[in-house]
N, C-alpha and C positions, 0 to 999 in steps of 0.2 A: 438514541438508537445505537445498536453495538453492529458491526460488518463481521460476519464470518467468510472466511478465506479459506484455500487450500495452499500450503505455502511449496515451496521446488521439489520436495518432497512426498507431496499427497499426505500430508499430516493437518488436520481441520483448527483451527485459530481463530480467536474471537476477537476483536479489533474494539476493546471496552470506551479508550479515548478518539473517536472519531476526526474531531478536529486537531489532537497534537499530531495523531497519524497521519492526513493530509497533511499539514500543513510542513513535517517531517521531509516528505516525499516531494512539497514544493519546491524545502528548500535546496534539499541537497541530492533529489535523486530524478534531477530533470533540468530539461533544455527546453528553452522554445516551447514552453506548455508540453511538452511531451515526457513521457518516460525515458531515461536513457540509459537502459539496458543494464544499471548500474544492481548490484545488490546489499538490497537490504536486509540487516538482523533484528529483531523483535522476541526478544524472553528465550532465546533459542531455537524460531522458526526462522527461515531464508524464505527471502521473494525477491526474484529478478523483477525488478520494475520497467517491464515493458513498456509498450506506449498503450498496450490493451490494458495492462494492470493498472495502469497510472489511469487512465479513464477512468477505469472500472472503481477505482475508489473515488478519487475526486469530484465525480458527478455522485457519490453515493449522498444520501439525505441524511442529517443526522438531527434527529427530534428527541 
């Protein structure tokens, strides 16, 4: 399963490796299970990894 995003920009991104992209955001773009505000780059899209963004992927399914 691929995650489409809107990244700090309003520009739509498709998220192809689901698990390298968690697991990216586990390792370096969080505290304490949560997002921390930190940003991330991906092919030229930015996303502030909030604690709703970090959610919003990491509980996402990936089949």
């Amino acid at each position: 399963m691929s995650l489409k995003l809107k990244d700090d920009l309003g520009k739509s991104y498709v998220v192809k490796d689901l698990d390298r992209f968690k697991q990216h955001l586990i390792d370096f773009h969080s505290r304490n299970g949560k997002g921390d505000n930190s940003l991330h780059e991906e092919n030229g899209y930015w996303f502030t990894v909030t604690p709703e963004f970090y959610e919003l992927v990491v509980e996402s399914e990936n089949h």
